[in-house]
PAMAR-691570 format. One record per residue (C-alpha): x, y, z; residue in one letter; residue number from 1. Coordinates in Angstrom, 3 decimals. Layout:
BEGIN
<rec><c1>X</c1><c2>Y</c2><c3>Z</c3><code>A</code><pos>NUM</pos></rec>
...
end
This chain:
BEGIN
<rec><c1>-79.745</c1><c2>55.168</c2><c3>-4.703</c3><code>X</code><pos>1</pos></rec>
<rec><c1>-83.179</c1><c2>56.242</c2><c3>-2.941</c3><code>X</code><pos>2</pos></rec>
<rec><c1>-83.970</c1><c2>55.441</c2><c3>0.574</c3><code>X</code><pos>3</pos></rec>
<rec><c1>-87.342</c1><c2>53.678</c2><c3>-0.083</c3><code>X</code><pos>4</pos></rec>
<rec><c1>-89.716</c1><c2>52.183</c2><c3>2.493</c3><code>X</code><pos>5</pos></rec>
<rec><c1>-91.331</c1><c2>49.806</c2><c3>0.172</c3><code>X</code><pos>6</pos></rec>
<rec><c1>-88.481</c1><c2>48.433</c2><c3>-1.508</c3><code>X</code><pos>7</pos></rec>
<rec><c1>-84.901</c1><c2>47.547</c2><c3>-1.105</c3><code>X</code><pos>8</pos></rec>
<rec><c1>-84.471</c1><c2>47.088</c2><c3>-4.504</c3><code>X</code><pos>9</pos></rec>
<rec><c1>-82.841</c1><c2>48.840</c2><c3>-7.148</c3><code>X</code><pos>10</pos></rec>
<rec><c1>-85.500</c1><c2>50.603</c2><c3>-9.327</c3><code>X</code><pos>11</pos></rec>
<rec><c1>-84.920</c1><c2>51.375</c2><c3>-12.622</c3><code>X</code><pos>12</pos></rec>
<rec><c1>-85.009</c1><c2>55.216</c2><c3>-14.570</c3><code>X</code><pos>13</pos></rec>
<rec><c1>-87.940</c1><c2>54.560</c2><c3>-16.238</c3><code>X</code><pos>14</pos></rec>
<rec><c1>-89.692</c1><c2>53.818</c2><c3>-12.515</c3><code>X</code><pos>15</pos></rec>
<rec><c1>-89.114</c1><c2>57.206</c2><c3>-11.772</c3><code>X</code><pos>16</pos></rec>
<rec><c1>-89.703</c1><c2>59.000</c2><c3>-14.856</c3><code>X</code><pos>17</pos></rec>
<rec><c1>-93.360</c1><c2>57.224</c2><c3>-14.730</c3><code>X</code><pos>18</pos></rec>
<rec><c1>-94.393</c1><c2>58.711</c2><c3>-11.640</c3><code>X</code><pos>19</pos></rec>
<rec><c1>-92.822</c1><c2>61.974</c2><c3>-12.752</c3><code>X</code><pos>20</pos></rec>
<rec><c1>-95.179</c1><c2>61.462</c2><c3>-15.641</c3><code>X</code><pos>21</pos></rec>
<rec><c1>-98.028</c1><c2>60.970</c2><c3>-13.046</c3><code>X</code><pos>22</pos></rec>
<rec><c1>-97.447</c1><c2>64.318</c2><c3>-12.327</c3><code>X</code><pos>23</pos></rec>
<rec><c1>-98.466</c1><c2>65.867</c2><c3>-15.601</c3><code>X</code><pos>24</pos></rec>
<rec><c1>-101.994</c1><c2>64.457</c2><c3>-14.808</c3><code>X</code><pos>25</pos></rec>
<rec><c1>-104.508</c1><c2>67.021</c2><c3>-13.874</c3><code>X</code><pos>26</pos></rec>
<rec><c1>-106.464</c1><c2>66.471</c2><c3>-10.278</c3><code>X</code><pos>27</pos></rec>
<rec><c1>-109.370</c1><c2>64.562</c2><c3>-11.819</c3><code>X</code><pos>28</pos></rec>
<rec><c1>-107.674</c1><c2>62.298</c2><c3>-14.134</c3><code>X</code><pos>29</pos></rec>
<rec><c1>-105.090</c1><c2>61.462</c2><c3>-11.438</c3><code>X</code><pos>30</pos></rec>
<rec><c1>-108.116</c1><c2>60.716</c2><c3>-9.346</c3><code>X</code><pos>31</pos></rec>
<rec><c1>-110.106</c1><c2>58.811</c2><c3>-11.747</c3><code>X</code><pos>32</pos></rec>
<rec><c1>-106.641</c1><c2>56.487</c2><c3>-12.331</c3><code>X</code><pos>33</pos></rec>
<rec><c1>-105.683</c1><c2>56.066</c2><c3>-8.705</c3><code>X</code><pos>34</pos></rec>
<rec><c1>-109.772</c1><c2>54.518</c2><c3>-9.040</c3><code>X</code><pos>35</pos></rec>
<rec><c1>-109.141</c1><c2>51.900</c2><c3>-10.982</c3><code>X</code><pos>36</pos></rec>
<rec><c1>-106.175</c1><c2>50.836</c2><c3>-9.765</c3><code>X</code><pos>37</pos></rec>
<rec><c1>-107.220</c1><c2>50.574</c2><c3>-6.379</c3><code>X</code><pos>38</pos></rec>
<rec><c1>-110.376</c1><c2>48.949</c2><c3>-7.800</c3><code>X</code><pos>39</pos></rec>
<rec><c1>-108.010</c1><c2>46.411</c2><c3>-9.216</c3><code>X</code><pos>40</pos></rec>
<rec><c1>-106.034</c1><c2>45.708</c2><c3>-6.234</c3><code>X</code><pos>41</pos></rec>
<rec><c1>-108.802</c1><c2>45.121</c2><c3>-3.998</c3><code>X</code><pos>42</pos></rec>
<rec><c1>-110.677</c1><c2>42.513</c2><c3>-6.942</c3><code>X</code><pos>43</pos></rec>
<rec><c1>-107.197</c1><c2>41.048</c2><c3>-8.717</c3><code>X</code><pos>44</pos></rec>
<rec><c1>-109.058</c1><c2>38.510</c2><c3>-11.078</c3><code>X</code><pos>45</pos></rec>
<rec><c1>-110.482</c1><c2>40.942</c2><c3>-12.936</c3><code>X</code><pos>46</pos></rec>
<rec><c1>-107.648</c1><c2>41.830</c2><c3>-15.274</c3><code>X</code><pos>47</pos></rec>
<rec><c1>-109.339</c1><c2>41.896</c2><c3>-18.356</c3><code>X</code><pos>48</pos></rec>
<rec><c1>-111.370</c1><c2>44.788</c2><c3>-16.875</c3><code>X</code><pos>49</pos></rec>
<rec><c1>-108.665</c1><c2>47.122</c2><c3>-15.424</c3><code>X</code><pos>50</pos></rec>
<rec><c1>-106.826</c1><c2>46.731</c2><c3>-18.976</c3><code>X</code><pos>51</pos></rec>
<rec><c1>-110.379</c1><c2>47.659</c2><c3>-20.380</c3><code>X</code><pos>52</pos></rec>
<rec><c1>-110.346</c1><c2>50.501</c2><c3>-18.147</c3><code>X</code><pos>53</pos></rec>
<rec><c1>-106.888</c1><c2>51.522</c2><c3>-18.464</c3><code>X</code><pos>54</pos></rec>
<rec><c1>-107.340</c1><c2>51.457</c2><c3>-22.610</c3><code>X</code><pos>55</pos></rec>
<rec><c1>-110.779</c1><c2>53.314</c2><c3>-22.175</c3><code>X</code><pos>56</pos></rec>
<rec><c1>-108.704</c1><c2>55.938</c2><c3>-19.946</c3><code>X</code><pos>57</pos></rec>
<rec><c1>-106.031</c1><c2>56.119</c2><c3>-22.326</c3><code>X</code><pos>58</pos></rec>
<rec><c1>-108.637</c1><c2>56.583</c2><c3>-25.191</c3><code>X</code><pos>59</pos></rec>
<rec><c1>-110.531</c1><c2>59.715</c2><c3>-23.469</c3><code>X</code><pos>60</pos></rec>
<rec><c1>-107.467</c1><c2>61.626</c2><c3>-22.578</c3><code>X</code><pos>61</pos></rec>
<rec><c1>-105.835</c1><c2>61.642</c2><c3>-25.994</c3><code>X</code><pos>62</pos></rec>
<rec><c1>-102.941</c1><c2>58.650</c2><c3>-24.391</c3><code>X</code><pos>63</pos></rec>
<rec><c1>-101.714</c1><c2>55.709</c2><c3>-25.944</c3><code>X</code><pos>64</pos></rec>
<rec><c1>-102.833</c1><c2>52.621</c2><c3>-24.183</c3><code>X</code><pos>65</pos></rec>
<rec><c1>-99.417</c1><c2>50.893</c2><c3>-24.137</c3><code>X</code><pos>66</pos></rec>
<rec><c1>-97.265</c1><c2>53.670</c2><c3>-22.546</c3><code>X</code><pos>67</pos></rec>
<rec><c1>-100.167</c1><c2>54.275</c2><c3>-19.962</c3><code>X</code><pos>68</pos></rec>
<rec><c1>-100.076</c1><c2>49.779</c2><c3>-18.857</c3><code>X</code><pos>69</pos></rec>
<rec><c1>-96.406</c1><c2>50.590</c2><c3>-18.310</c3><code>X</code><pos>70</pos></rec>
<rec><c1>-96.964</c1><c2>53.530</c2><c3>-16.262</c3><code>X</code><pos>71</pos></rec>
<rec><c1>-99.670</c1><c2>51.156</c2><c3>-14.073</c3><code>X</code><pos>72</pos></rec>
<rec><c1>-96.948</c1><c2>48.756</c2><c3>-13.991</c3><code>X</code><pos>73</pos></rec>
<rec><c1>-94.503</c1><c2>51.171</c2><c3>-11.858</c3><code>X</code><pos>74</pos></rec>
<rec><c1>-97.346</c1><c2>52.523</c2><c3>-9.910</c3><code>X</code><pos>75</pos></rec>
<rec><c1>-97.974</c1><c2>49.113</c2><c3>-8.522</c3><code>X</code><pos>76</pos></rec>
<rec><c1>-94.907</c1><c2>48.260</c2><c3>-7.452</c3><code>X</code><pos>77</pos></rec>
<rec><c1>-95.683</c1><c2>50.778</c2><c3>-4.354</c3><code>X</code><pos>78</pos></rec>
<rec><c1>-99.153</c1><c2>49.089</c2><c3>-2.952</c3><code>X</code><pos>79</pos></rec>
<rec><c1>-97.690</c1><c2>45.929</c2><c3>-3.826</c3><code>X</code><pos>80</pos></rec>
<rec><c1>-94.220</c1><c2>46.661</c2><c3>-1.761</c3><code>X</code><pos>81</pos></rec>
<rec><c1>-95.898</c1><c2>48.279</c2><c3>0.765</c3><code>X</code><pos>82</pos></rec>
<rec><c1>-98.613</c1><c2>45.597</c2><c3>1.416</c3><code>X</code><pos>83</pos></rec>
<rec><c1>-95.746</c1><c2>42.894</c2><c3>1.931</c3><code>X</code><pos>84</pos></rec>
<rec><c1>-93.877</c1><c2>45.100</c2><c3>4.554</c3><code>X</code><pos>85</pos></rec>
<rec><c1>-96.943</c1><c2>46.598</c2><c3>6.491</c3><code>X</code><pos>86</pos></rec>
<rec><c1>-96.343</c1><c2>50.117</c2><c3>5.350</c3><code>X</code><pos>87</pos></rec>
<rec><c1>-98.820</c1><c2>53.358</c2><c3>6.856</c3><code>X</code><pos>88</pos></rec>
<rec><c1>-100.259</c1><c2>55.797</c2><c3>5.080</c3><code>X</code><pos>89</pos></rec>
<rec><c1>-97.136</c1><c2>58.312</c2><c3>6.062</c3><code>X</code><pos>90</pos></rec>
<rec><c1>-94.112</c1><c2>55.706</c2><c3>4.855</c3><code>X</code><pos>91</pos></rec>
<rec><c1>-96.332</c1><c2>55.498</c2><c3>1.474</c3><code>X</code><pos>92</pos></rec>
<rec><c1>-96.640</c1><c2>58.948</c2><c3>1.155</c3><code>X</code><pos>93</pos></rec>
<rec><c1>-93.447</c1><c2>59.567</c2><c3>2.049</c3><code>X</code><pos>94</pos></rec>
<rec><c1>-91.655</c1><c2>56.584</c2><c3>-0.897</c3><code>X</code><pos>95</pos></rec>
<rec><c1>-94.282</c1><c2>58.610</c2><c3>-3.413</c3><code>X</code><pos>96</pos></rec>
<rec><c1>-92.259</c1><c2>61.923</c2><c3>-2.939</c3><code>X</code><pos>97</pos></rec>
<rec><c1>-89.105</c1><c2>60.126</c2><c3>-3.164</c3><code>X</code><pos>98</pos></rec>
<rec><c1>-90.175</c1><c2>58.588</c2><c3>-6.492</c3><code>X</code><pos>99</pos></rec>
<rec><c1>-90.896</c1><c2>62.216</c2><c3>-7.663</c3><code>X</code><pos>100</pos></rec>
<rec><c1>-94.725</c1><c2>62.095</c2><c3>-7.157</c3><code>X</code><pos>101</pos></rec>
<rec><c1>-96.189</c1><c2>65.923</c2><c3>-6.190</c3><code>X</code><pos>102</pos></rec>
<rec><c1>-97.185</c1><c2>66.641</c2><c3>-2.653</c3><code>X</code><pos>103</pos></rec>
<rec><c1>-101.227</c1><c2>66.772</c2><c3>-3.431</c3><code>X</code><pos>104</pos></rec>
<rec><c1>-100.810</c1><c2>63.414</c2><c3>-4.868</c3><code>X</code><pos>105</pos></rec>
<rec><c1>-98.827</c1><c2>61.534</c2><c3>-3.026</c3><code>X</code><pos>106</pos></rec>
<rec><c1>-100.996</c1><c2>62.920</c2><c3>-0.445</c3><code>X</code><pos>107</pos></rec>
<rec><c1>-104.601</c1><c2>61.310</c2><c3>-1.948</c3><code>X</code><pos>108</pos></rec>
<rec><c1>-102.379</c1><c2>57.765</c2><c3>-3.225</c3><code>X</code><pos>109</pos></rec>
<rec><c1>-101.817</c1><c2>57.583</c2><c3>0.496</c3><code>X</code><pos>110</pos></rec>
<rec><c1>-105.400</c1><c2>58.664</c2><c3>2.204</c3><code>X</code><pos>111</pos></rec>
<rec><c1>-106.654</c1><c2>55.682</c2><c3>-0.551</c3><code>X</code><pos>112</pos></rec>
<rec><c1>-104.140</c1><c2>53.684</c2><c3>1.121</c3><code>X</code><pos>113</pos></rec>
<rec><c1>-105.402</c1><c2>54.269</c2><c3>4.631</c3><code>X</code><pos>114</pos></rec>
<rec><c1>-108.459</c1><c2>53.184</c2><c3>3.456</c3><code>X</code><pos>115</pos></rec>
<rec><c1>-107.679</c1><c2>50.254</c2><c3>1.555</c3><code>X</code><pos>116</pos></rec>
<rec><c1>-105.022</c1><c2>48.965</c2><c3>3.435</c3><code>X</code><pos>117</pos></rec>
<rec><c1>-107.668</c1><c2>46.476</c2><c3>5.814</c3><code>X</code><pos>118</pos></rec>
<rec><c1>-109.405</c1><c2>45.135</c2><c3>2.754</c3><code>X</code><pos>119</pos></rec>
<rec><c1>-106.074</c1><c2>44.482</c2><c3>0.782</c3><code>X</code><pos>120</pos></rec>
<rec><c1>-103.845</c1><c2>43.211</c2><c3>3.963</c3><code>X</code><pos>121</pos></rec>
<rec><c1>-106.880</c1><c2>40.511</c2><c3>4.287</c3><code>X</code><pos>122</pos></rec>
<rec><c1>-106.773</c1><c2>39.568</c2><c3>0.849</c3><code>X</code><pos>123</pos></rec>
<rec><c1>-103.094</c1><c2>38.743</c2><c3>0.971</c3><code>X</code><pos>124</pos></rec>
<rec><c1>-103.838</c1><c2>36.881</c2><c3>4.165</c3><code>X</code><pos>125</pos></rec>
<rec><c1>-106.655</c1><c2>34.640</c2><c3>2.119</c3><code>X</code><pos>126</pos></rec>
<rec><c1>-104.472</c1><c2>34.615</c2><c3>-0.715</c3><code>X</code><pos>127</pos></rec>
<rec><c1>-101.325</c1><c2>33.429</c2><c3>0.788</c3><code>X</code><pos>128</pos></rec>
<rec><c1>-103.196</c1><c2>30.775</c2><c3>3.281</c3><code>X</code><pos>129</pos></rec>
<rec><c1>-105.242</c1><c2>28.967</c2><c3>0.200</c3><code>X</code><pos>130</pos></rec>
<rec><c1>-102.044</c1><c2>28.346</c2><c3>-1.846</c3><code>X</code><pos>131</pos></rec>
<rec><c1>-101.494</c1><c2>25.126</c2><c3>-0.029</c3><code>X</code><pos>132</pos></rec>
<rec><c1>-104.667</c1><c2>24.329</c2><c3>1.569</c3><code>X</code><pos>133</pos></rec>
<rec><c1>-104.496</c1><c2>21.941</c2><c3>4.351</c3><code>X</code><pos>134</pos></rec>
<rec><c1>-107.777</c1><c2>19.222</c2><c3>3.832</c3><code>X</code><pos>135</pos></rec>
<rec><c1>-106.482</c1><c2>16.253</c2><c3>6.105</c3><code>X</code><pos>136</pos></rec>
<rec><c1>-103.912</c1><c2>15.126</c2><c3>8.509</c3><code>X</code><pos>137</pos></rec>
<rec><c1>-103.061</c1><c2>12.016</c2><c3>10.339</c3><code>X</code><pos>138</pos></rec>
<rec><c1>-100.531</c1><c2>11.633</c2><c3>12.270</c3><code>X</code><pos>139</pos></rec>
<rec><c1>-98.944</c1><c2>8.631</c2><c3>14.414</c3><code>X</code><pos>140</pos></rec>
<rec><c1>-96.330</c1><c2>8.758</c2><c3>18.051</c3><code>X</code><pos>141</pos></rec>
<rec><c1>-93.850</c1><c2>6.000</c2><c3>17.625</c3><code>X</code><pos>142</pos></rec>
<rec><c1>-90.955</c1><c2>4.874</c2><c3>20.279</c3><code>X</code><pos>143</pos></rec>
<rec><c1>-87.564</c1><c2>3.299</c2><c3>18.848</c3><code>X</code><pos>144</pos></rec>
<rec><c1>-86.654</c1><c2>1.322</c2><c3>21.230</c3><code>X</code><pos>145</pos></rec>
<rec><c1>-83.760</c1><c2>-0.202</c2><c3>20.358</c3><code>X</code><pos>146</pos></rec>
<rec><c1>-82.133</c1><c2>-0.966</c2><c3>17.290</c3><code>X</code><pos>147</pos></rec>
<rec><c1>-78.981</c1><c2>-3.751</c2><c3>16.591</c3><code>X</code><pos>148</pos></rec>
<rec><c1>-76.338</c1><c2>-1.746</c2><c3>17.104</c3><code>X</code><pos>149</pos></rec>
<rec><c1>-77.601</c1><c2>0.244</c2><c3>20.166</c3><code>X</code><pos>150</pos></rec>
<rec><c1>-79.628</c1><c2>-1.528</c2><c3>22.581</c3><code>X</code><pos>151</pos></rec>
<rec><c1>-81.292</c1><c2>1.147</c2><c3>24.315</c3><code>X</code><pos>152</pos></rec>
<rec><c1>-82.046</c1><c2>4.101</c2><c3>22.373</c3><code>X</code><pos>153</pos></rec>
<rec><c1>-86.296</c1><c2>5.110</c2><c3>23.532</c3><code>X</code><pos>154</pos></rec>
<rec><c1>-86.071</c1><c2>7.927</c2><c3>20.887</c3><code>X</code><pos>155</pos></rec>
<rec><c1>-89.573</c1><c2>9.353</c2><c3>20.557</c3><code>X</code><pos>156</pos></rec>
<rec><c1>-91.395</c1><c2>10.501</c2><c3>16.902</c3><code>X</code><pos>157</pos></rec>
<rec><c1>-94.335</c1><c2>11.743</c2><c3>15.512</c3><code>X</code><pos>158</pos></rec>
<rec><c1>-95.053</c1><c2>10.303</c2><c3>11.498</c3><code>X</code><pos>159</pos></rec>
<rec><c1>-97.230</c1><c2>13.022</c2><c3>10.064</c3><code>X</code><pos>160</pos></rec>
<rec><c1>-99.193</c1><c2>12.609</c2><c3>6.732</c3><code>X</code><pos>161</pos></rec>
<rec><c1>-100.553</c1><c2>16.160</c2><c3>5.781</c3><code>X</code><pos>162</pos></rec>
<rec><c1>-103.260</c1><c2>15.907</c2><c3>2.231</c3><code>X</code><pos>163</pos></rec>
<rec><c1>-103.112</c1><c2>19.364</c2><c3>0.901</c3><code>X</code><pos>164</pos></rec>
<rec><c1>-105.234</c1><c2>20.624</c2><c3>-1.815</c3><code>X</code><pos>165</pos></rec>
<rec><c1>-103.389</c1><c2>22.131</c2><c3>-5.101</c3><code>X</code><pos>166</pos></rec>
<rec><c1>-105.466</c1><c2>23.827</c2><c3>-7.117</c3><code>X</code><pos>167</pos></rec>
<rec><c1>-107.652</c1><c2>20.867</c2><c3>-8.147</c3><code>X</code><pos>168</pos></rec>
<rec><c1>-105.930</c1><c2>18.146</c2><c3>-7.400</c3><code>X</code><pos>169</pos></rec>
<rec><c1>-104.876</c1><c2>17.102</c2><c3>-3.428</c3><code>X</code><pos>170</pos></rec>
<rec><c1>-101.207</c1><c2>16.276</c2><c3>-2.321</c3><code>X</code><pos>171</pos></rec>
<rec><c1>-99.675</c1><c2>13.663</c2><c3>0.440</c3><code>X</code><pos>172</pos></rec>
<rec><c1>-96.920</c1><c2>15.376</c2><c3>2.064</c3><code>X</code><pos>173</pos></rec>
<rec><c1>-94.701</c1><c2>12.811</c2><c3>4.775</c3><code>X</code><pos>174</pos></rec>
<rec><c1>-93.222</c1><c2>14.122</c2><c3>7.802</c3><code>X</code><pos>175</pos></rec>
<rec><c1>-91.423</c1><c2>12.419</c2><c3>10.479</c3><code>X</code><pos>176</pos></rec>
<rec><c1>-90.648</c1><c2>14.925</c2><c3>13.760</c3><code>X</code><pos>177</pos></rec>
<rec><c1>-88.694</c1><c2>14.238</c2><c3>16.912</c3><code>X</code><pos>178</pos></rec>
<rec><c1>-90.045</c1><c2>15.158</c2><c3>19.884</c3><code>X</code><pos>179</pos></rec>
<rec><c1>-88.452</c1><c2>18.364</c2><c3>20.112</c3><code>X</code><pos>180</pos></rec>
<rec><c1>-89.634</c1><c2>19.393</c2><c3>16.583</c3><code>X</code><pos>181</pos></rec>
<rec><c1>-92.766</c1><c2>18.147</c2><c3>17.215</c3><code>X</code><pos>182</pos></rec>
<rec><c1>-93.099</c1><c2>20.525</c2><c3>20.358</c3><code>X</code><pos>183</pos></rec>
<rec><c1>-91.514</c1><c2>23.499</c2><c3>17.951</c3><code>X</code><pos>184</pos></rec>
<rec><c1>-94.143</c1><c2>22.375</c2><c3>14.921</c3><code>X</code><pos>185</pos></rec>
<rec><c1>-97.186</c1><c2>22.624</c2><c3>17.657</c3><code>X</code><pos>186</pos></rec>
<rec><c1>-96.119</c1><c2>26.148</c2><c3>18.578</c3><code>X</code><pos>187</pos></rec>
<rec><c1>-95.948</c1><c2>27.698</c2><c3>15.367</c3><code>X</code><pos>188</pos></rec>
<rec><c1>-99.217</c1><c2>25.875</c2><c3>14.512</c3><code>X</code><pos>189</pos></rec>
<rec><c1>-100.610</c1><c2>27.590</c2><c3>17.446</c3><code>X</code><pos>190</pos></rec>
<rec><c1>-99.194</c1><c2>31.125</c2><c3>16.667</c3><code>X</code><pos>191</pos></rec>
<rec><c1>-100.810</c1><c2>30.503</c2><c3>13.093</c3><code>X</code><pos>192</pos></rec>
<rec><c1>-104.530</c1><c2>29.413</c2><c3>14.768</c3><code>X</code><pos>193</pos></rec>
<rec><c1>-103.703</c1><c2>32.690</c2><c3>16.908</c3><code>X</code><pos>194</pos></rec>
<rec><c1>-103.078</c1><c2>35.076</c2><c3>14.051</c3><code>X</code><pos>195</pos></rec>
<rec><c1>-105.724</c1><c2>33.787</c2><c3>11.598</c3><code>X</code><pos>196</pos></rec>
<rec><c1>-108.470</c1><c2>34.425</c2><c3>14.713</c3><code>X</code><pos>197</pos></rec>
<rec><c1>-106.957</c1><c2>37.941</c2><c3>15.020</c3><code>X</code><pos>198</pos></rec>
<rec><c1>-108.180</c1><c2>38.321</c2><c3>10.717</c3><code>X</code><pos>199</pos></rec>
<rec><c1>-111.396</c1><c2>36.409</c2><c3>11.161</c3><code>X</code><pos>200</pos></rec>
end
């Protein structure tokens, strides 16, 4: 099994004959592809163009258009991998060789990497914080004080009522937190505020 930076995964044959095939790509048509796909990673709505471009590609290079969106489809697998574990320019460089990829282009993937990586590490940051928007939140301290059974109890909460936005519509989400998870909740809130003001 490889020893992959990007993946823990098992990765199929056909992963590695695809960037073997990447290989049989002269300089400027390896260029040209590595283009468009960073192209697409950096603007991800716009699929219908980088299929345009890949069947364009395919068409002036004498390539079928099918085999070629399968090849694209192994080749992301790397960014993508590498984006969700923080990888550099070397450990990128370094999976490409592993996968089979030749020295001079595993060596430009990864300098398009280095200077991608801000651009794409924010968009996953956007991406990944408007899936659940927060719009609204109340929230309300309560005290039990005592209940039939127990007469004494002073057990401290916090009701929460979070409205997050789903797509188009908005969503009431309940919480009720003891103290202690309130305290814990606040933190992580806090080390959230902190790491989106490290982005912005």
């Amino acid at each position: 099994m490889l020893e992959l930076h990007f993946t823990k995964d098992f990765l199929s044959d056909s992963v590695c004959s695809d960037f073997n095939n990447l290989n049989q790509l002269n300089e400027q048509q390896f260029v040209r592809l590595i283009e468009i796909l960073f192209q697409f990673l950096v603007e991800p709505k716009e699929t219908e163009r980088f299929m345009q471009q890949l069947s364009e590609f395919a068409g002036e290079h004498g390539m079928s258009a099918g085999p070629l969106r399968n090849l694209m489809k192994s080749v992301l697998l790397v960014p993508q991998g590498a984006l969700k574990k923080h990888l550099t320019a070397d450990q990128v460089k370094q999976d490409l060789l592993t996968l089979g990829l030749n020295e001079d282009k595993a060596a430009h993937f990864s300098e398009q990497w280095g200077v991608h990586y801000a651009v794409l590490s924010r968009l996953a940051i956007r991406q990944t914080l408007m899936v659940n928007q927060l719009v609204d939140m109340e929230w309300k301290f309560g005290v039990t004080v005592g209940t039939s059974e127990i007469q004494k109890v002073s057990n401290i909460f916090l009701q929460l009522k979070l409205v997050i936005r789903k797509g188009n519509s908005t969503e009431n989400v309940y919480m009720e937190l003891t103290l202690p998870q309130f305290y814990n909740f606040l933190h992580e809130m806090e080390r959230a505020k902190a790491s989106m003001e490290c982005f912005s």
